[in-house]
N, C-alpha and C positions, 0 to 999 in steps of 0.2 A: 407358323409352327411354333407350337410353346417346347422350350428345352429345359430336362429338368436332370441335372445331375452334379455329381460331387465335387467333381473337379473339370474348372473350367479351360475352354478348349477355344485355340482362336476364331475358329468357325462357329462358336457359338456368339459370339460378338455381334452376328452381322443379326441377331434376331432386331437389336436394338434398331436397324435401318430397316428391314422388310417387316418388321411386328410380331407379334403372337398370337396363335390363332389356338383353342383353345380346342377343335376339331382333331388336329393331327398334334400325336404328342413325341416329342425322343425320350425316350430314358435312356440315361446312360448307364451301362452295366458293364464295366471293364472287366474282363475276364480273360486268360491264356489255357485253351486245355487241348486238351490231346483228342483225337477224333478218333473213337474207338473202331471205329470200321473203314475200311480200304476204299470204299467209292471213287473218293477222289484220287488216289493213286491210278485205281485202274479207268477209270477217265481220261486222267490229264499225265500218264504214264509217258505215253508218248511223245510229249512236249518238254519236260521236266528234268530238272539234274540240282544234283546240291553234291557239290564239291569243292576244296579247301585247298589253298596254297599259301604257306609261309604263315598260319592263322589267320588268313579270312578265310572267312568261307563266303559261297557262293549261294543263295537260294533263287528258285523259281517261286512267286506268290500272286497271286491274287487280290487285288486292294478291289475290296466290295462297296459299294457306292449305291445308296437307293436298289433301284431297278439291275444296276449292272455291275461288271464285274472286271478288269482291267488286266492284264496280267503287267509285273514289275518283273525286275532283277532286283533282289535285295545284299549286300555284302553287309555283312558284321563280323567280327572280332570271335562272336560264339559261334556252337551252330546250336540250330534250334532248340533240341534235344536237351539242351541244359538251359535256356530262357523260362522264367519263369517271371510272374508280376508281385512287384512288392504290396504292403499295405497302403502306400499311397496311387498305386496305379502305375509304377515306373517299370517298364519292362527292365530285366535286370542284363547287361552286357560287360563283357569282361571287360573291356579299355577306353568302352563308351565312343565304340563306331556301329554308327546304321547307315546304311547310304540306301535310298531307292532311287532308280535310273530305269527307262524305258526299257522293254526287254527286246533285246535284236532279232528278228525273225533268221533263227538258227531251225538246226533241222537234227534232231536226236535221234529221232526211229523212223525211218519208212519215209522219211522227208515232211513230216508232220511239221505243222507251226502253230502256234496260236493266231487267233484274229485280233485285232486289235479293242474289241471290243466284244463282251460276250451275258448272256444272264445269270443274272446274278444265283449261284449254286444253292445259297442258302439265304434264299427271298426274306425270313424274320430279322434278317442280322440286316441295318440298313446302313451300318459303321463297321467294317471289319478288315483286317489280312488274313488271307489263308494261305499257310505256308507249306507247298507240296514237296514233300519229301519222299520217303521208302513207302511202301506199303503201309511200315504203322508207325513214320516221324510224317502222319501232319497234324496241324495244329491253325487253329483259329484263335485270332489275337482281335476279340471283341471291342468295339467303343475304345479304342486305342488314341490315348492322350497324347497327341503327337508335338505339343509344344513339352512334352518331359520329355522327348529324344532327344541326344545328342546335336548338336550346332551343325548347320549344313547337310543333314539329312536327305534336302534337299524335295522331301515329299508336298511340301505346300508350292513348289514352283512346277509337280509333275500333276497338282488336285489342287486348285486356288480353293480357300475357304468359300467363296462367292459360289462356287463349281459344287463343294459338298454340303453344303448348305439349301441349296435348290434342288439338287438331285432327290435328297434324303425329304425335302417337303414335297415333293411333287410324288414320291410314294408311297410316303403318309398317306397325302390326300386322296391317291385313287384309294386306298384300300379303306379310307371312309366313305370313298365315293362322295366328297364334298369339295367342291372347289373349292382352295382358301382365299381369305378375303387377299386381295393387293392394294393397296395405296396409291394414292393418286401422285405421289414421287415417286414411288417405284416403279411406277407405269411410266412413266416421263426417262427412267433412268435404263429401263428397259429399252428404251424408243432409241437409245444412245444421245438422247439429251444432256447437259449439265445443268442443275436447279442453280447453282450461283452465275454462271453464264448465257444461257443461251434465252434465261425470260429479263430480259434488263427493259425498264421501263424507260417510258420517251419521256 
């Protein structure tokens, strides 16, 4: 997978180990906007709450990945509604807290839950957060630069770079319908081998 964007993201790192493959491309397009229509409200209504104690608030989101689509708990200092992305790509927060955490199988309407894993809502976006809120606070937080968060975020320990880095090529790839090339370390490293360990010469 060749990655071609502004600003660099630690998951764009690993192209340097697995290659570039000139088939499947990323662009990066950071972007926060507002989703002018309800969909996902009345979809995901039943599962969802965004509510605030003492200035945090609470969201339900969605962290998009290739093919699929995760549900999080998100806490920040703002609530959505006022996040907006600077000229460099920094999502803007009042005291510079984000935290993503696993979201608990809670029961809001009717004893409804999320699955733990689901398809992805908006298949073009193959890097996103979608943040479910009211009827008309949600908002999609595209190609999101997640080394400009805030320290302890915590998201690259719930989506290892290795994790969104292979999701996002392998659905590149089917949608070229080309299988990309792999390396003959990477195939080794796949296999759960270690190239400096496990080939040592007699």
């Amino acid at each position: 997978m060749r990655i071609i964007a502004k600003r660099n993201d630690s998951w764009h790192n690993l192209s340097a180990m697995y290659g570039q493959d000139n088939r499947a491309v990323y662009y990066q397009d950071t972007t926060f906007v507002k989703l002018k229509d309800s969909k996902y409200w009345d979809k995901y209504r039943a599962f969802t709450r965004q509510d605030h104690q003492l200035n945090v608030f609470h969201h339900t989101a969605l962290v998009l990945v290739g093919d699929y689509a995760y549900p999080v708990s998100i806490t920040s200092d703002q609530c959505i509604g006022f996040m907006s992305i600077s000229d460099n790509g920094t999502l803007s927060l009042g005291h510079k807290q984000f935290v993503v955490k696993p979201l608990t199988q809670h029961s809001w309407y009717r004893g409804a839950v999320f699955p733990e894993k689901m398809d992805n809502p908006e298949p073009d976006v193959k890097f996103g957060i979608l943040f479910l809120g009211g009827s008309h606070n949600n908002r999609l937080w595209k190609d999101p630069v997640i080394t400009q968060l805030p320290k302890h975020n915590r998201f690259y320990t719930m989506f290892p770079p290795e994790f969104i880095w292979q999701e996002i090529a392998m659905s590149l790839s089917k949608d070229v319908d080309t299988p990309l090339a792999v390396s003959d370390d990477v195939k080794i490293q796949q296999a759960g081998f270690d190239l400096k360990t496990s080939f040592r010469g007699k």
